[in-house]
N, C-alpha and C positions, 0 to 999 in steps of 0.2 A: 504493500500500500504506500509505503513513504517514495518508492522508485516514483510510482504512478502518478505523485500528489508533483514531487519534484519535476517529471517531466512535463506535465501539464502544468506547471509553472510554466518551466521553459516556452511554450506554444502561449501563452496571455503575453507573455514577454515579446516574443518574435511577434506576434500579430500584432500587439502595442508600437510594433516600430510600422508596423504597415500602417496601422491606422496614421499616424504622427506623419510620415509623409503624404497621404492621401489629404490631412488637412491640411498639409503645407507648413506644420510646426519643423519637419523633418526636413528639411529643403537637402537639397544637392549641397551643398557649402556645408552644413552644419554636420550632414552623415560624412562625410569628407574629416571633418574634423574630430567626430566620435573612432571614425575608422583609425584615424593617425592614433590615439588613444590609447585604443584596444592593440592596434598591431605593433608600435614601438614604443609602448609602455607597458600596460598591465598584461599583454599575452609573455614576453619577454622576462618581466617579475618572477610570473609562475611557474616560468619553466625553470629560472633560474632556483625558483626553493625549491620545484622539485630533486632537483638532480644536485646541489653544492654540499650534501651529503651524501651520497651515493658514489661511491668505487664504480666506475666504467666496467669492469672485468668482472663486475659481477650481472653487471645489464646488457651488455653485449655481448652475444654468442652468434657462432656459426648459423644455429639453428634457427633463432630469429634472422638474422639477416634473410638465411636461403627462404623461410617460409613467406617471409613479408615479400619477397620478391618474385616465388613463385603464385600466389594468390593474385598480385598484380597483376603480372603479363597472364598468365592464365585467362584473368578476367578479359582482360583484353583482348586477348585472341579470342575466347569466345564472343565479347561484344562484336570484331568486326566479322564474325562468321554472318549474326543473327540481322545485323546492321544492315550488311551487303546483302542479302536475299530481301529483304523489306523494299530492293532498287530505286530510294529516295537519290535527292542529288547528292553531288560533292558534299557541299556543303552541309546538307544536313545532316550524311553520315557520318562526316569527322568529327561533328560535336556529339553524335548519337554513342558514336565508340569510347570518344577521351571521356564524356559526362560517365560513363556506366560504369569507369574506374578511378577517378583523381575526385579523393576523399575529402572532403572538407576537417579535416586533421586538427587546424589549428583554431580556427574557429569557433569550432563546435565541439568536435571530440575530445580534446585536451582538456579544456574548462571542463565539460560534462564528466571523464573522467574524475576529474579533481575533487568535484564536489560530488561524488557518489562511492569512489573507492579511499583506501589509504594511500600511505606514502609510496609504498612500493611500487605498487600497480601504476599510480603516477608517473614515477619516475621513469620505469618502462615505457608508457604512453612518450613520455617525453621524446623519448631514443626513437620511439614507432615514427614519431612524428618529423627527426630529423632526417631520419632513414628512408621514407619516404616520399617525403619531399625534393629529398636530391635526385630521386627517379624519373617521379611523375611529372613533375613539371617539365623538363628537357624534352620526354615522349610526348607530353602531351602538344609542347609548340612544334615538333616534328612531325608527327600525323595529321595536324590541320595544316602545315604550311607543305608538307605531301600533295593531300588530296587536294587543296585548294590549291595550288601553285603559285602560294604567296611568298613575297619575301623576309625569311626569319630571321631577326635576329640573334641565331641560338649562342654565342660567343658572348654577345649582352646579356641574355638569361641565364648562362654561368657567372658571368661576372655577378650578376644581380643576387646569384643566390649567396654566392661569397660572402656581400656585406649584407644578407638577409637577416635584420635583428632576431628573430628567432632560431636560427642558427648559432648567430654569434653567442645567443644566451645559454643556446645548451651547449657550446665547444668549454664554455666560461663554466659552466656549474661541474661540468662532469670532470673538468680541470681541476678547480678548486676540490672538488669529493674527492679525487684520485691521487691528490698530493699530499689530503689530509689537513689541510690550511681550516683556520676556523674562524666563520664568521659571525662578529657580535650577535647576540641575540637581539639588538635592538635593532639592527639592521635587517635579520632575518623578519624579525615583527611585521616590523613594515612593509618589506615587501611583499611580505604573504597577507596584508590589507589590501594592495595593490593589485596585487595576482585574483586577486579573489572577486574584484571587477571586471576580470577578462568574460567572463561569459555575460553577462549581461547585458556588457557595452556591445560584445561580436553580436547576441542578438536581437539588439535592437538595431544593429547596422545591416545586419542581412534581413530583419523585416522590412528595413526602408527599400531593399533594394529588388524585392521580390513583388514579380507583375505577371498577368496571367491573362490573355484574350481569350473568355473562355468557347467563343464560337470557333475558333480558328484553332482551336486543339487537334492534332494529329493523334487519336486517344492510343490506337495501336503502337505509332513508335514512342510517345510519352511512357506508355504503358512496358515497353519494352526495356527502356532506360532505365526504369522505377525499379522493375524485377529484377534488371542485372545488377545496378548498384545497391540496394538494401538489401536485397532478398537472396542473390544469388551469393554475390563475393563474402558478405557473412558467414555464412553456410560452407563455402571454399575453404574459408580463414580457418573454422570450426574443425573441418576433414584432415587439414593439413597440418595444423598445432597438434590435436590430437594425434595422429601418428608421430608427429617429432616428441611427444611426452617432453612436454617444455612443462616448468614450472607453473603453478595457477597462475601467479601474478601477469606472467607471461601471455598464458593464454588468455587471458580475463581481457588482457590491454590491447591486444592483438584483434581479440575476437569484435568488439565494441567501436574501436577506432577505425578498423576496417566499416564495420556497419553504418557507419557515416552518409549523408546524405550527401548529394555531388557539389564542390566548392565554388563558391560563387564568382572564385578567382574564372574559373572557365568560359564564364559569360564574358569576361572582358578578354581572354587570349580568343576568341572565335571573333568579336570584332574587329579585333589587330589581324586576324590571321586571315580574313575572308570565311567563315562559319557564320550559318544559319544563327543571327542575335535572336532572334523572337521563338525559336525553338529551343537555344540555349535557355534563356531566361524561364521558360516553363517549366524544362526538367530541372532548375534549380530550387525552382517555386515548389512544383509535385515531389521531388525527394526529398525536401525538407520537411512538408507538409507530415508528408506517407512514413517518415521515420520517428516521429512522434513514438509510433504506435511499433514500428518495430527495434527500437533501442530502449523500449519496456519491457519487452519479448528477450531480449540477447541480455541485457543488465539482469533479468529475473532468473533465465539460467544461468548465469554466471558466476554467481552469487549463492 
């Protein structure tokens, strides 16, 4: 019941940011400004307490690397089998493909872990979260700028991830844990005030930024993007932790974070990259929506 209570928090939260834009309290400038916030401040905090006690050697293994990578590309490869028979355009199969896999991690998954599990689990989350993102995102600007035969920046996208404040926070904490360095508890304090605004501020910034025409719904490929990303790559994560007999905390962080609804960062590489905007924008809108309900489902086994 407290999972249930909590994540339907979360959804009066993210609709609270829809409504706030729809009246115009939310404008573009202001979600701009909540977003700097959340992304180089409070998501950056939390990751740093989670991991500036944590030993690296004990959260990074073979096993998670190979599994968080093979549940990826896995999903991927499935998405573009299911994609490319549905014979939409370019465009809207490259966002059909990259949406069904590239997790909204730091946004959503990370905060949600944090305030649902302990430290441990966290801290993992943390590692899923850097480990991931050095992936997805490279694939994801390579498969729309692919299909769309646009020009990609991808040398800038490395670079970018480089000085990516969420990066730098976990290379920073898992340093600090691994050296054994110790830092004041008033510092710590603080930041874990700090950190502990990352989810709320992420969603009321991804409520302002979710929009949905609901006549001009394609419900089959929506419908298809929804099943791969929630439904199936969870389910994947579950098959393949489970066979690696990875610790709970492990699989707990693994299974949940994967279960993420598709990141809203996607909507913005599909306008850079020539991808379907008003297709992206929907399956960001529908997985968010439709994950409500199944990251109550994956937290309740998990647990």
């Amino acid at each position: 019941m407290e999972v249930l209570v909590r994540l339907l928090g979360l959804l009066v939260v993210l609709l609270a940011g829809t409504g706030l834009r729809v009246t115009g309290i939310l404008g573009a400038s202001r979600t701009a400004t909540l977003n700097a916030v959340a992304y180089y401040v409070a998501l950056p905090a939390l990751i740093f307490v989670s991991t500036y006690d944590q030993n690296v050697g004990e959260l990074l293994s073979v096993a998670l690397v190979g599994g968080l990578l093979a549940v990826l590309f896995t999903t991927a490869g499935v998405a573009w089998l299911v994609h490319r028979l549905q014979g939409s355009s370019n465009g809207r199969q490259s966002v059909a493909i990259v949406q069904s896999y590239h997790s909204n991690l730091g946004y959503l998954g990370l905060p949600l872990v944090a305030a649902t599990f302990g430290a441990q689990v966290t801290a993992v989350a943390s590692v899923i979260l850097g480990i991931v993102s050095l992936v997805q995102v490279p694939m994801t600007v390579v498969i729309l700028s692919t299909f769309n035969s646009a020009d990609a920046a991808l040398a800038d996208e490395l670079r970018g991830l480089a000085r990516n404040p969420v990066l730098v926070s976990l290379v920073a904490g898992l340093a600090v844990g691994s050296s054994g360095l110790l830092v004041p508890g008033s510092v710590a304090f603080g930041l874990d005030i700090v950190g502990s605004l990352a989810l709320p501020l992420a969603l009321l910034c991804v409520g302002a930024s979710l929009r949905a025409d609901v006549p001009s719904i394609d419900f089959g490929a929506v419908g298809s993007v929804v099943a791969l990303k929630i439904v199936c790559m969870p389910v994947l994560a579950w098959g393949i932790f489970s066979a690696l007999a990875v610790d709970a905390a492990t699989f707990a962080a693994a299974v949940v974070m994967l279960g993420t609804p598709t990141a809203v960062s996607t909507y913005v590489f599909s306008a850079k990259l020539g991808g379907d905007q008003e297709f992206a924008s929907l399956n960001v809108f529908a997985t968010t929506l439709v994950s409500i309900a199944t990251l109550f489902v994956l937290i309740t086994l998990v647990t």
